[in-house]
MMTF fields as JSON, N, C-alpha, C and O atoms, coordinates in Angstrom:
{
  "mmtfVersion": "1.0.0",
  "mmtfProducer": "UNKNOWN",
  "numBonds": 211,
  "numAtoms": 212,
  "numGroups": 53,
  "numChains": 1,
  "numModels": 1,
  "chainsPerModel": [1],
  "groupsPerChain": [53],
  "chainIdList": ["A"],
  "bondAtomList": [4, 2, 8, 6, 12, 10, 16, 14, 20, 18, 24, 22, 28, 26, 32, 30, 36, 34, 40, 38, 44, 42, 48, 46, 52, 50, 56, 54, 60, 58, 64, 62, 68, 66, 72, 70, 76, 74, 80, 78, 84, 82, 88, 86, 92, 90, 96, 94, 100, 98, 104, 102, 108, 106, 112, 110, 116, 114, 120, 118, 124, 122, 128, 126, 132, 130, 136, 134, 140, 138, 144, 142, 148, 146, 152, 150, 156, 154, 160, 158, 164, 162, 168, 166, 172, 170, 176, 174, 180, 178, 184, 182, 188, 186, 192, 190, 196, 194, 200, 198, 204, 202, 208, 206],
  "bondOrderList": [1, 1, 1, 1, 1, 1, 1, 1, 1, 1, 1, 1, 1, 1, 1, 1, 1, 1, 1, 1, 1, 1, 1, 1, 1, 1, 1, 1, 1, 1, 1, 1, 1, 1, 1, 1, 1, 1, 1, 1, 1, 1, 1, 1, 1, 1, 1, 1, 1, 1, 1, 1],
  "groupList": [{"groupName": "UNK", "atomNameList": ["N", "CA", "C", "O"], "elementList": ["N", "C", "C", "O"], "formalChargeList": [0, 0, 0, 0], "bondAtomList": [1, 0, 2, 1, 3, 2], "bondOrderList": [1, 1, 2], "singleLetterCode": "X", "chemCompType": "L-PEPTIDE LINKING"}],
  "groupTypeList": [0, 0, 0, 0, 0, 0, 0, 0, 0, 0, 0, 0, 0, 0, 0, 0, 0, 0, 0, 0, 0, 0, 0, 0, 0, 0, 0, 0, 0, 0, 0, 0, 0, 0, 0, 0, 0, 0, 0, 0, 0, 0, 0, 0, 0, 0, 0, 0, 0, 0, 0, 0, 0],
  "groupIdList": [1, 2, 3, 4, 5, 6, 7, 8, 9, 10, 11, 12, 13, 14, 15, 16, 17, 18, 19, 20, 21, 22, 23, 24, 25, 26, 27, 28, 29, 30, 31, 32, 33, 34, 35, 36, 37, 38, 39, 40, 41, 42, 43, 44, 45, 46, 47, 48, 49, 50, 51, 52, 53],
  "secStructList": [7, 7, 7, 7, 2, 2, 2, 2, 2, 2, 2, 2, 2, 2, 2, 2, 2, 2, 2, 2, 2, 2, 2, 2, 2, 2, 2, 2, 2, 2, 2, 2, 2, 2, 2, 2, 2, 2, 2, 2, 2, 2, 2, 2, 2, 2, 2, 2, 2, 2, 2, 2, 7],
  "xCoordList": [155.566, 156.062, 155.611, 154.509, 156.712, 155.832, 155.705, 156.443, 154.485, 154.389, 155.331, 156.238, 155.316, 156.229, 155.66, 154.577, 156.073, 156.252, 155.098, 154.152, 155.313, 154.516, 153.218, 152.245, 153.184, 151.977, 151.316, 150.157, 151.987, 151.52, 150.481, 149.279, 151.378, 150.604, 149.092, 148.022, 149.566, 148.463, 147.21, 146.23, 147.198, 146.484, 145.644, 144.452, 146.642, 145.871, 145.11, 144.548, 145.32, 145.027, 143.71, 142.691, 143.805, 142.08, 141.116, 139.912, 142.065, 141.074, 140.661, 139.598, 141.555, 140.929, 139.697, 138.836, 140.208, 138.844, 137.748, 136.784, 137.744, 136.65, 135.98, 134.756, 136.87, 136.868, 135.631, 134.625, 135.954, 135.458, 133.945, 132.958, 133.865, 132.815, 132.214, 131.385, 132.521, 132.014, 131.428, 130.305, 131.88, 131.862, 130.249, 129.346, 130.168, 129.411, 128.201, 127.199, 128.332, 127.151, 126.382, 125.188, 127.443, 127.263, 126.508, 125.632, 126.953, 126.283, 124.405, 123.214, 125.068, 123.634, 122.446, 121.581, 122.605, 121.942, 121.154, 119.929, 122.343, 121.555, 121.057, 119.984, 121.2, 119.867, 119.096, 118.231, 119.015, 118.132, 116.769, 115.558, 117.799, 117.019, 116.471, 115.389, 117.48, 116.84, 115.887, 115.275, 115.181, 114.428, 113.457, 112.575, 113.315, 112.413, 111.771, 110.562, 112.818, 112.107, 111.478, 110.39, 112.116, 111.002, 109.781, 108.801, 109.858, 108.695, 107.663, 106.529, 108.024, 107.283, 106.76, 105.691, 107.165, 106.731, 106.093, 105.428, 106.154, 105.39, 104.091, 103.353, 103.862, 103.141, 102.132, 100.92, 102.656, 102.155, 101.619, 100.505, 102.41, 101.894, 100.123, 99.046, 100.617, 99.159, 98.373, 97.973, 98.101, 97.413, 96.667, 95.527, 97.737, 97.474, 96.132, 95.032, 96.897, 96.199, 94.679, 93.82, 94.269, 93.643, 92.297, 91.145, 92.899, 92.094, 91.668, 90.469, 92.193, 91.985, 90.887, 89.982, 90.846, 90.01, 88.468, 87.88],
  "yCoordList": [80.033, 78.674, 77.772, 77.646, 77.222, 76.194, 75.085, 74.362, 74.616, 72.909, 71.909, 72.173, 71.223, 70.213, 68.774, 69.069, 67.765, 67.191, 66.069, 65.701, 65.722, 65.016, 65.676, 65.216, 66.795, 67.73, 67.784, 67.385, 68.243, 67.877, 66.748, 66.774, 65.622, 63.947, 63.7, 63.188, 64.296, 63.586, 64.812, 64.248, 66.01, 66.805, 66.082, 65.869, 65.52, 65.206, 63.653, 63.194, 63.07, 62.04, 62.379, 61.702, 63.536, 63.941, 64.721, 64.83, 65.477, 66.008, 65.235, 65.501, 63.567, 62.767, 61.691, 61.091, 61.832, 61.048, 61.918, 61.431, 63.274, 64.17, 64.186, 64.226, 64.151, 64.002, 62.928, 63.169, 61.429, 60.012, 60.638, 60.538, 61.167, 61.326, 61.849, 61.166, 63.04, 64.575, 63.061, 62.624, 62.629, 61.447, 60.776, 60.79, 60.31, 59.184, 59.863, 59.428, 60.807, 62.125, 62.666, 62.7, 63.01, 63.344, 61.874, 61.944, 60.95, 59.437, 59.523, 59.606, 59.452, 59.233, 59.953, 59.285, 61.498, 62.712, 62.399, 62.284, 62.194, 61.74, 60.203, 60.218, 59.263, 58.789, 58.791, 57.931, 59.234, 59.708, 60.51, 60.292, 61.704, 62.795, 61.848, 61.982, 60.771, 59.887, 59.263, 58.931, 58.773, 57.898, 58.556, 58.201, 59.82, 60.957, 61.386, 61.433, 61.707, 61.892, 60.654, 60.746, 59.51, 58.13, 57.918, 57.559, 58.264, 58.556, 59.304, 58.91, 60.116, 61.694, 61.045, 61.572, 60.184, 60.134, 58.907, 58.736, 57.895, 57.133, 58.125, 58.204, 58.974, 59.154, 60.109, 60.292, 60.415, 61.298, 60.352, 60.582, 59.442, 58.452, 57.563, 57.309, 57.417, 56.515, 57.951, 57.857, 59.073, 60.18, 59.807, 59.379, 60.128, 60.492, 59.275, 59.545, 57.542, 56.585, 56.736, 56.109, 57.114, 57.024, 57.838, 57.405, 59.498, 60.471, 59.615, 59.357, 59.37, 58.653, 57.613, 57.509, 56.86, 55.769, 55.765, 54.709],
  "zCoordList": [228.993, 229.206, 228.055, 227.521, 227.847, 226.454, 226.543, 227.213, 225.712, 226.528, 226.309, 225.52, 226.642, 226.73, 225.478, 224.973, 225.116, 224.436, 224.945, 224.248, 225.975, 226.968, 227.005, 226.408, 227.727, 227.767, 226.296, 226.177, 225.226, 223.629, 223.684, 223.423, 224.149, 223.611, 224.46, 224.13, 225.622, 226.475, 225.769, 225.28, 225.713, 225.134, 224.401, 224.625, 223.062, 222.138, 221.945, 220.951, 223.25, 223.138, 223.907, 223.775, 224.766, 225.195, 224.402, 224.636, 223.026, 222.009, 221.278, 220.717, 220.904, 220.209, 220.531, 219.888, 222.146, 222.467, 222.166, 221.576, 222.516, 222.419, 220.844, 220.719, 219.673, 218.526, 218.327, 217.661, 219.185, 218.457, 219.026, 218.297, 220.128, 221.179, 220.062, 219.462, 219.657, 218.68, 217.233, 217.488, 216.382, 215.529, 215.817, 214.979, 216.942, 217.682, 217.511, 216.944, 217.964, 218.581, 217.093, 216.797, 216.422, 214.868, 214.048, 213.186, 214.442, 213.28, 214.427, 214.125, 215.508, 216.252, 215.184, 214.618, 215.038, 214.947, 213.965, 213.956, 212.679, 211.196, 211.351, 210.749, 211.696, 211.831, 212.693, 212.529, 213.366, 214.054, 213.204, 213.201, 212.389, 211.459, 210.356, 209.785, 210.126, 208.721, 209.312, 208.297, 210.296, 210.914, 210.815, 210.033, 211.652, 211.455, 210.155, 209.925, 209.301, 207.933, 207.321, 206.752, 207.415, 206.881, 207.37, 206.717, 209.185, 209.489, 208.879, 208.607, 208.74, 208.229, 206.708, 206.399, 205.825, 204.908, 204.792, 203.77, 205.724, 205.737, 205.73, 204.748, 207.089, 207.829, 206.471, 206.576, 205.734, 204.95, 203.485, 203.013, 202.946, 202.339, 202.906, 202.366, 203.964, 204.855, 204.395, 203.235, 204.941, 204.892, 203.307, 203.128, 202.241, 201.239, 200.708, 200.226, 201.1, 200.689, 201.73, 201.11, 202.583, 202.894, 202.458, 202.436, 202.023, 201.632, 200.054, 199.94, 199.385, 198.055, 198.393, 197.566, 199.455, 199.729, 199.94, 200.174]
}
């Protein structure tokens, strides 16, 4: 049976929401990961200035 034209649209109007979702999820991640790594180098900077001190 083949889909229909209708059946087509609405499809893709639920893979595209899934798409923006997939997008959202993906921007969250990297900063998230960028936050993390600034952390990490603060955290390692303070270290460093401190052993020097």
């Amino acid at each position: 049976m083949q889909p229909t034209a209708e059946t087509n649209a609405s499809r893709n109007v639920g893979l595209e929401a899934q798409l923006e979702q997939v997008a959202a999820n993906l921007a969250f991640l990297v900063v998230q990961a960028h936050r993390r790594d600034r952390s990490k180098v603060a955290k390692s900077t303070k270290v460093a200035a401190d052993s020097n001190s």
